[in-house]
N, C-alpha and C positions, 0 to 999 in steps of 0.2 A: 520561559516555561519553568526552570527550574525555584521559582522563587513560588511560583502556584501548587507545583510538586510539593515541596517542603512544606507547605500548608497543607494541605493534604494531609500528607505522612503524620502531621504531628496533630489532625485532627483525628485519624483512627489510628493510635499509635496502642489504645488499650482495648482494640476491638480481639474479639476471640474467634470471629468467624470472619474476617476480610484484612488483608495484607497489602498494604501498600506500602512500597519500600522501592528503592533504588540498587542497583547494582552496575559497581564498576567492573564494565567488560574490559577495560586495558589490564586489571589488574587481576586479581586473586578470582573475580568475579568471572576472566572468561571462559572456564570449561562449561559454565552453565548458560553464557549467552551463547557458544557457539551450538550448544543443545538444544536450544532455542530459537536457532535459526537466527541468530540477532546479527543485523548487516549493516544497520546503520544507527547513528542515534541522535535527538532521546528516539529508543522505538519504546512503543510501550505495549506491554502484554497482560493479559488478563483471562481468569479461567479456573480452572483443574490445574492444580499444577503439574500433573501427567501429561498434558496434552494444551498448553497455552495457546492462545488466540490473539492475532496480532488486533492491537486497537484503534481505530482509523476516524474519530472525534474530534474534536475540536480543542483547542492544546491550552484555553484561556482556563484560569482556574474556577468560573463556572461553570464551565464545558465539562474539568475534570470531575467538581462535585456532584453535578447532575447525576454524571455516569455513576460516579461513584455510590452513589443512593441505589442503584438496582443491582448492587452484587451482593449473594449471596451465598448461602454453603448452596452445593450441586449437587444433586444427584450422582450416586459413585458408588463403586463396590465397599468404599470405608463409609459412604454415608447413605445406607441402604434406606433408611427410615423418611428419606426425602425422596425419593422414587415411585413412581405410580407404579400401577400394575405393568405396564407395556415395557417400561424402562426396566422395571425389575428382572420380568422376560429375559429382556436383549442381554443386560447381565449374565444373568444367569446361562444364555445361552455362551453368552464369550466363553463364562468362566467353566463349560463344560466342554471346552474344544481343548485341544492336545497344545503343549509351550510352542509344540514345531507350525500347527495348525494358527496359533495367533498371531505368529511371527508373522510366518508367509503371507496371512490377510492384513496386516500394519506392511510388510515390505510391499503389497499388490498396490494399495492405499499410496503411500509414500509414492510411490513411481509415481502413478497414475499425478499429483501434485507436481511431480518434478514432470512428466511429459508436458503438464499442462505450463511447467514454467515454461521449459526450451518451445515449445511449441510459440508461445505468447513474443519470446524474446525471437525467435525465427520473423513472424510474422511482423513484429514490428522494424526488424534488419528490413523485409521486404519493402513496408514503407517509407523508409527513410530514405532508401533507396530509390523509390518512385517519387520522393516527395525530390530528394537532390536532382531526379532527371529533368523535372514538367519546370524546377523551379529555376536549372540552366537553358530550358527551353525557354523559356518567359526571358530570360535576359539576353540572349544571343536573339528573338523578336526583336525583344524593345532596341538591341543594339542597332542592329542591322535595318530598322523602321526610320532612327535616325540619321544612319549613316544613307540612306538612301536620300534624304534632303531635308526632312520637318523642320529641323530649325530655318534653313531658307525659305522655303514655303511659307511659316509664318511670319519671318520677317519681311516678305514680301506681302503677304495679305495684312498686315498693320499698316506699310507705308500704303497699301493701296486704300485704306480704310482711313488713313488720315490724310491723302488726299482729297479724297469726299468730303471729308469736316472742314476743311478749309473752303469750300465752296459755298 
């Protein structure tokens, strides 16, 4: 991927309204990947830089170009002039609530993402969990089916089946 990246990069490297760039999170880069929630990599992000959006496409550098063709400047309190009326609203309505008021609706937001993480990561503990019990169940069958005699039994219905062929 990184060789499709790089092309990329140095095909909007003199764009004024779209950013594609790389950033090392081992290094200098990571207060901004941890800000970002970046957990594994390449991850790739795209967005507002306020508030990025993880990106979950296709990793081949058509994939990347494709995408890369529908980003745009957004909609934003610095880019009001791209805003319809409805958007302009909801702005303007954030931008009329109290620092203490915004926070608390981003901290209600932000949980509500993290309940739905731990919730997801619960529920799939629960599966892995039913998936290791049905899939010991299935082997202590098959164990015990054989141990009961199959392979005798069939070694016995061949020799009786090529007794037949003999006749």
């Amino acid at each position: 991927m990184k060789p499709a990246w790089d092309k990329l990069m140095g095909e909007y490297k003199d764009s004024s309204t779209i950013l594609i760039a790389d950033v090392d999170c081992t290094a200098a880069g990571k207060p901004l990947c941890d800000a970002n929630g970046v957990q594994g990599f390449p991850t790739i992000k795209h967005g507002d830089p306020a508030s990025l959006e993880d990106y979950q496409s296709g990793r081949s550098y058509d994939d990347l170009a494709k995408f890369a063709k529908t980003l745009k400047p957004l909609c934003s309190p610095l880019n009001m002039d791209l805003c319809d009326d409805e958007q302009r609203a909801k702005i303007e309505e954030i931008q009329a609530m109290s620092e203490a008021d915004r926070d608390a609706k981003i901290e209600e937001y932000e949980q509500q993402i993290k309940d739905a993480e731990e919730n997801f990561q619960t529920e799939l503990k629960a599966l892995q969990n039913k998936y290791e019990t049905i899939s010991k169940e299935k082997e202590d069958t098959i164990q015990a089916v054989k141990d009961s005699g199959l392979a005798l039994l069939k070694s016995v219905a061949a020799a009786a089946n090529k007794g037949k062929e003999d006749l």
